[in-house]
C-alpha positions in Angstrom: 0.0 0.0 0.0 1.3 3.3 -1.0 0.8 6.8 0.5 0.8 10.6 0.3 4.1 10.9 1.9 7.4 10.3 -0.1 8.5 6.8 0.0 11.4 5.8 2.8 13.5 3.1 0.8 16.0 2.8 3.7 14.3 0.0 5.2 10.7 -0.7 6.8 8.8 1.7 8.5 8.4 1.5 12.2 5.0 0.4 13.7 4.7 3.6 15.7 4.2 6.9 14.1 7.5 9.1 14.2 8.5 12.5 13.5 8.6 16.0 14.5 5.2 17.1 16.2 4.0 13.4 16.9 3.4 13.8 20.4 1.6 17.4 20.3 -0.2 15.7 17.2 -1.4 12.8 19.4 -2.3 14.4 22.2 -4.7 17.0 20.1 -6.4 14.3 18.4 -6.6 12.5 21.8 -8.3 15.9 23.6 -10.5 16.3 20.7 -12.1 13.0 20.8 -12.6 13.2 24.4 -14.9 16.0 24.0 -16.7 14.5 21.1 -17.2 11.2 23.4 -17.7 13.4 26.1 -20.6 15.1 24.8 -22.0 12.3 22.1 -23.9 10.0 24.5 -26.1 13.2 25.6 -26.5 15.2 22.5 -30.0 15.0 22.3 -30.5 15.7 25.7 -28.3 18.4 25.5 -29.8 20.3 22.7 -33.4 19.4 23.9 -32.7 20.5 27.6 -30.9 24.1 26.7 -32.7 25.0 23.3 -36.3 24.2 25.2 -37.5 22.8 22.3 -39.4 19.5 22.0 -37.1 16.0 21.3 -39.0 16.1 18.0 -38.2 19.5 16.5 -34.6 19.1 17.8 -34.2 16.2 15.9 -35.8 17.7 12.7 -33.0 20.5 13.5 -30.2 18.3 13.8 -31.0 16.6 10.0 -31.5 19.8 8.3 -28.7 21.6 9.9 -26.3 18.8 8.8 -27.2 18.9 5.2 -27.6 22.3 5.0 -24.1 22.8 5.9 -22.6 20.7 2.9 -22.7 22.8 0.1 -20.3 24.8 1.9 -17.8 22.6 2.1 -16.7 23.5 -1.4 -15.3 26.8 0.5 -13.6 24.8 3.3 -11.9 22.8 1.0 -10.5 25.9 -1.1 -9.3 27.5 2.3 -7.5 24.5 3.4 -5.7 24.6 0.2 -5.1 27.6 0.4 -3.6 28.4 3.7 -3.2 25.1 5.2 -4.8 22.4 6.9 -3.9 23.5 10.7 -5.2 27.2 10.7 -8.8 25.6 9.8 -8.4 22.9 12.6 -7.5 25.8 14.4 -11.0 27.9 13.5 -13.4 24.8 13.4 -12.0 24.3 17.4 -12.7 28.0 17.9 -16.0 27.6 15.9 -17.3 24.7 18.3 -15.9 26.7 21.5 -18.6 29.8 20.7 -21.5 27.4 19.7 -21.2 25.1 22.9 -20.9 29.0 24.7 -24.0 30.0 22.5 -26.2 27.0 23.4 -25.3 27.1 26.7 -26.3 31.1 27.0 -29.4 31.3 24.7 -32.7 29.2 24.5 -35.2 28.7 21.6 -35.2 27.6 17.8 -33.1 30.2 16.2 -30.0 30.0 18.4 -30.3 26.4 18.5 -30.4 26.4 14.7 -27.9 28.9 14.1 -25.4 27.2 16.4 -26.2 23.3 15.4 -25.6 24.9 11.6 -22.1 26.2 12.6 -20.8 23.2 14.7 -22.2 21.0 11.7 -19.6 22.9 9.2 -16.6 23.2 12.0 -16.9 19.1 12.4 -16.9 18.6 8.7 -14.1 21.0 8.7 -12.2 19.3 10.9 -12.7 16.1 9.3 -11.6 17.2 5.9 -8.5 19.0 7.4 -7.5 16.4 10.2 -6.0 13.8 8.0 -4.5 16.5 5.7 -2.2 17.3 8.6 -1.2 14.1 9.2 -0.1 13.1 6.0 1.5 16.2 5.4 3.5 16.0 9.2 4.1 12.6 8.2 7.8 11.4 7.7 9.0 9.5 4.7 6.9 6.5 4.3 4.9 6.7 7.3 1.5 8.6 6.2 0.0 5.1 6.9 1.0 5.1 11.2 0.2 8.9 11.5 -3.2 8.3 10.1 -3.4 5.1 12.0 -2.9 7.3 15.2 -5.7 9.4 14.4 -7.7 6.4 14.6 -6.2 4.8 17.5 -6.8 9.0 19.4 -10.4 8.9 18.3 -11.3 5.5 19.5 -9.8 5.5 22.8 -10.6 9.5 23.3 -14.4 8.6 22.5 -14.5 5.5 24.7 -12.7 7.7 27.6 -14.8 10.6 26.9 -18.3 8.6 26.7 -17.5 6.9 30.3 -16.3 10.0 32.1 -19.3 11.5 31.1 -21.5 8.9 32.6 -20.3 9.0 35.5 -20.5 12.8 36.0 -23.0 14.1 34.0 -26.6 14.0 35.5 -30.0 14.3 33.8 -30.3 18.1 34.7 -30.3 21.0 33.2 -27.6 22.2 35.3 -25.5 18.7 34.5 -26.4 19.8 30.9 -25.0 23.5 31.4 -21.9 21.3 32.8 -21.9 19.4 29.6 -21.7 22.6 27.4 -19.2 24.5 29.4 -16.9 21.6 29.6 -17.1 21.2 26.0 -16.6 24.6 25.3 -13.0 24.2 27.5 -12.3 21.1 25.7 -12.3 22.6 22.3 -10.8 26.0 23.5 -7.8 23.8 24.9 -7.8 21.6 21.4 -7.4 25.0 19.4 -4.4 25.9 21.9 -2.7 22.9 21.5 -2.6 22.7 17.5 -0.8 26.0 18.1 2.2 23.6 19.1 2.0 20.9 16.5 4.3 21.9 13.1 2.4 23.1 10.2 3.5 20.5 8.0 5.0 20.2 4.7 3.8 22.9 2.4 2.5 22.2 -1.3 2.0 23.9 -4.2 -0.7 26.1 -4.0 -4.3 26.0 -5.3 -4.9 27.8 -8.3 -7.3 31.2 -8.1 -9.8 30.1 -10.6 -11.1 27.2 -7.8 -12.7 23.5 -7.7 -14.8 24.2 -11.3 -12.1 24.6 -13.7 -9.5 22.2 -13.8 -10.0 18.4 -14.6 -8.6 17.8 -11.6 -11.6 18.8 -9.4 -13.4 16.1 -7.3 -16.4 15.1 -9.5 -14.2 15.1 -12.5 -11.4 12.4 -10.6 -13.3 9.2 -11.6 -10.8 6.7 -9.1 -11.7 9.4 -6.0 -15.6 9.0 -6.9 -15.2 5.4 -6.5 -13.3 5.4 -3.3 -15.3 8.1 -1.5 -18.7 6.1 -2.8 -17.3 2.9 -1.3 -16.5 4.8 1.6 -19.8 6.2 1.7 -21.5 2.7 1.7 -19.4 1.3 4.1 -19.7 4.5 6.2 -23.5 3.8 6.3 -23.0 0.3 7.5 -20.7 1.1 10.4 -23.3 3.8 11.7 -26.4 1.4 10.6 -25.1 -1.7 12.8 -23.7 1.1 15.8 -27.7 1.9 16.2 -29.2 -1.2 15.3 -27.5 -3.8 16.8 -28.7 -3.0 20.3 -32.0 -3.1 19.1 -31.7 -6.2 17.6 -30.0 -7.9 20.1 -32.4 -7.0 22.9 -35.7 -7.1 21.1 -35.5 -9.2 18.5 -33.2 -11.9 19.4 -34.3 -11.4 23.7 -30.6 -11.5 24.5 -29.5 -10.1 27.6 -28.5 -6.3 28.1 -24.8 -7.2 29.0 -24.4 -9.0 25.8 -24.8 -5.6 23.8 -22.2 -3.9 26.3 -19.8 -7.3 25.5 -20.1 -6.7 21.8 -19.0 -3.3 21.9 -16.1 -4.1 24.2 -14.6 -6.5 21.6 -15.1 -3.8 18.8 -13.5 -1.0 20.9 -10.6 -3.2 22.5 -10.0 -4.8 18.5 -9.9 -0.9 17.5 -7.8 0.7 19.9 -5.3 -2.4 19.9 -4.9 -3.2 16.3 -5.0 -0.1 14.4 -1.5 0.4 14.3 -0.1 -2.5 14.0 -2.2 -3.8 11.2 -1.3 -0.3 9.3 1.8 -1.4 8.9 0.9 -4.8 8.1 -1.8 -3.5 5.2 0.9 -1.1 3.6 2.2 -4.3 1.8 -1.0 -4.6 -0.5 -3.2 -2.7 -2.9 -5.5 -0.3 -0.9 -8.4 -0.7 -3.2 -8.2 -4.6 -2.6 -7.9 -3.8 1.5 -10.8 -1.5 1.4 -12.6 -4.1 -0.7 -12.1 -7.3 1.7 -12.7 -4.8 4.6 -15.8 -4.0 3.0 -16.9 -7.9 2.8 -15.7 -8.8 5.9 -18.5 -7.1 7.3 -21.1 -9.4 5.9 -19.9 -11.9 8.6 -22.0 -9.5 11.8 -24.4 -9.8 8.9 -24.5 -13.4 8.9 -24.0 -13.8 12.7 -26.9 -11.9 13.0 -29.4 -13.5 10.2 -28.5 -17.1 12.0 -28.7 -16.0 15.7 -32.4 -16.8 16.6 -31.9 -20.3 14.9 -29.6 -21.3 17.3 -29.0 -22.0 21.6 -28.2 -19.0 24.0 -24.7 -19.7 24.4 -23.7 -20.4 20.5 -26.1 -17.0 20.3 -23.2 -15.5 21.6 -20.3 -17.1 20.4 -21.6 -16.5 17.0 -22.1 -12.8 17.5 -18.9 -11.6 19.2 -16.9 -14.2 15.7 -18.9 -11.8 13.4 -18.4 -8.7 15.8 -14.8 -9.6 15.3 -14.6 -10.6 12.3 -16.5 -7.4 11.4 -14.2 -4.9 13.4 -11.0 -6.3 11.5 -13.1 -5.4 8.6 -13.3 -1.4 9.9 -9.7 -1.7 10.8 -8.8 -2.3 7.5 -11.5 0.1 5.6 -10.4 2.6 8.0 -7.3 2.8 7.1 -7.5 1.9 3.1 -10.1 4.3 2.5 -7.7 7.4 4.0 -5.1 6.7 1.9 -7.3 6.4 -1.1 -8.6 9.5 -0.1 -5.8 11.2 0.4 -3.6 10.1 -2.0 -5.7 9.9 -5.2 -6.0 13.7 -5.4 -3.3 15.9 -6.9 -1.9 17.7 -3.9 -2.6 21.1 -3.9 -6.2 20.1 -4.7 -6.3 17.5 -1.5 -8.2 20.4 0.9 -11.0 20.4 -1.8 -11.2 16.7 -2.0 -11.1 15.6 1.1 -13.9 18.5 1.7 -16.0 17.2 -1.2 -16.0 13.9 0.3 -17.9 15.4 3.5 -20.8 15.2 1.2 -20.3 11.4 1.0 -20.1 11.0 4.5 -22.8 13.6 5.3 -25.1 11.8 2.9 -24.5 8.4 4.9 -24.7 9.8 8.3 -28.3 11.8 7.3 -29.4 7.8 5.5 -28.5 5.4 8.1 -30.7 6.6 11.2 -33.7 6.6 8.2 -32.4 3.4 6.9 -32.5 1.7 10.3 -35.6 3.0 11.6 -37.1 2.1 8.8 -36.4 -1.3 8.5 -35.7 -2.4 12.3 -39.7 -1.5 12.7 -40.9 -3.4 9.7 -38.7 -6.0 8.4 -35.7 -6.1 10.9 -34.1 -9.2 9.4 -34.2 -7.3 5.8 -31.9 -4.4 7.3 -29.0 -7.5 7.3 -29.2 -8.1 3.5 -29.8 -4.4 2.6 -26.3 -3.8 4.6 -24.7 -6.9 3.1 -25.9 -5.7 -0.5 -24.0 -2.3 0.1 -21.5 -3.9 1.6 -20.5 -6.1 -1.7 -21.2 -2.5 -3.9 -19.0 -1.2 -2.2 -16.3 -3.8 -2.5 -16.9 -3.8 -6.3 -16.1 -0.3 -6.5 -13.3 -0.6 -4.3 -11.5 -3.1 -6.7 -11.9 -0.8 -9.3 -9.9 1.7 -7.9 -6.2 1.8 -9.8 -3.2 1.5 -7.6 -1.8 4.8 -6.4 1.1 5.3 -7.4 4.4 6.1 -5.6 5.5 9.9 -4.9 8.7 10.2 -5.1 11.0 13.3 -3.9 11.7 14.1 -7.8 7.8 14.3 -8.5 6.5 17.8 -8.9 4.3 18.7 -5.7 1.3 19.7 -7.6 0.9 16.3 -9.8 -2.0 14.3 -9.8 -1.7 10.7 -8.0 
């Protein structure tokens, strides 16, 4: 497997990320997922409690706001381009600090909507710009390991964050106030500490004239389209079986409570142990055939699931946490193919608007699977299994499709395509 950073042909790469900047680098990504796990478990109650609006209407909110803020995405990706990846992680911390403030301050439907809008656009920002960073602080041949540790940051930050905050956080509105303002700090100290991680290697710039005229831009870069589409699907299934499998489990297959909290544990323990380690293991292949036997080896929580209720309580189990872990080596390896596809498909000075333009992707997917899963879990809840494993194969078709990226060298001009 290739990447964005220039090719180390001294010898292998070390399993743990190295450089200039890793440590500040980690340690962001590490505050920043706190936060997010911090807050994610309560979100609804949150934004319900403070806006004093009804669970309904803030839920209504929450869609719209998310897709409204895609379209101007286009603009994020031009500015990261344009001045840099870090400055925007920078502003979308600083952007999240004065909504949390905002919601925290003001009550009703318009502040709620006007702040939901702008967190919406500084966590798609930050998306777009956080793997920019760390391919571009990356040392020679190791774009792989610093984008594995911003895996390995997010799922042991959001684990961390998510228990801390059930532990402290009561059902209130004064726990919620807590919630906001401890937030806000979390961000306000995220945006502080980017100030002491490098700016990374600079690239040509963008040209003036923007995303529309070049064949270069994202829509036009046929082997990006496919990976950001597989992506997409896959994307859709991870959030699909993170809702519904609870559900499932409980209601339609009368499990026990602790066995949803067991599945999880293998997930999150697989995640947080293996991500690096298999990086460096998956740099030896193709990434469009990783991302593609990723992609399938989800069908096996699939499976586990269709055959559960045919089978005793205790092989109930045993057959879920196989295809739970079976399925999470699966999102170890999409995880990491689909970011170097993603990042190393597009010409690099163009990268900001790519990895922006795929925000619509992974908006799309995170606005479809709550619909996709209520939907089906109330009418045909065996069905949702083979809708996933059918998107789950699509997407491994268009994975394989994707060419091999080829190797950057330190003779190849910065701005050419991959």
């Amino acid at each position: 497997m290739t990447s964005t950073a220039v090719k180390d042909v001294s010898g292998p790469a070390p399993v743990l990320p190295r450089g200039p900047g890793v440590v500040w680098f980690g340690l962001t990504e590490l505050v920043k997922a706190l936060g997010t796990g911090f807050f994610y478990p309560f979100s609804l109650l949150f934004f319900t409690e403070l806006s004093g609006e009804s669970l309904r209407s803030v839920g209504l909110v929450l869609t719209v706001t998310a897709l409204a803020v895609l379209p101007g995405l286009f603009a994020v990706g031009r500015l990261v381009d344009r001045i840099g990846p870090k400055p925007v992680l920078i502003a979308a911390a600083l952007l999240r600090v004065a909504c949390f403030a905002g919601i925290a301050s003001f009550r009703g439907l318009v502040p709620l909507v006007v702040c939901t809008l702008l967190l919406a656009l500084g966590n798609r920002a930050e998306q777009a710009a956080s793997p920019l960073l760390a391919i571009r602080l990356a040392p020679q041949g190791q774009s792989g390991q610093w984008l594995a540790l911003t895996r390995v940051a997010f799922n042991a930050g959001i684990g961390a964050g998510a228990l801390l905050a059930s532990l402290f956080i009561v059902d209130t509105a004064s726990g919620f106030m807590v919630l906001g303002i401890v937030n806000a700090a979390g961000f306000a100290l995220t945006a502080l500490l980017y100030l002491r991680v490098p700016p990374g290697r600079p690239t040509e710039p963008a040209p003036r004239r923007g995303l529309g005229g070049t064949a270069a831009t994202p829509w036009r870069n046929l082997p990006f389209l496919r990976a950001a589409g597989a992506n997409a699907l896959l994307l859709t299934a991870a959030l699909a079986v993170e809702s519904a499998l609870p559900v499932f489990v409980l209601r339609e297959l009368r499990m026990p409570s602790w066995t949803v909290g067991v599945l999880f544990a293998v997930n999150t323990m697989l995640l947080t142990v293996l991500q690096l380690p298999l990086s460096r293991v998956l740099e030896r292949f193709r990434p469009g055939l990783v991302l593609a036997v990723g992609g399938m080896a989800y069908v096996a929580l699939y499976a586990s699931a269709l055959l559960a209720g045919g089978v005793p309580r205790g092989a109930q189990v045993a057959l879920l946490v196989t295809g739970m872990a079976l399925y999470t080596l699966g999102e170890l390896a999409v995880s990491q193919a689909a970011m170097v596809l993603l990042t190393s498909l597009p010409p690099q000075r163009e990268q900001g608007a790519h990895l922006a333009f795929n925000q619509l992707f992974a908006g799309g997917a995170t606005a479809l699977a709550p619909l996709l899963v209520a939907t089906l879990l109330a009418a045909f809840p065996l069905t949702l299994w083979w809708v996933l494993a059918a998107g789950s194969v699509l997407a491994a078709l268009l994975a394989v499709t994707v060419p091999r990226v080829r190797e950057r060298t330190d003779a190849r001009p910065p701005g050419a395509g991959a």
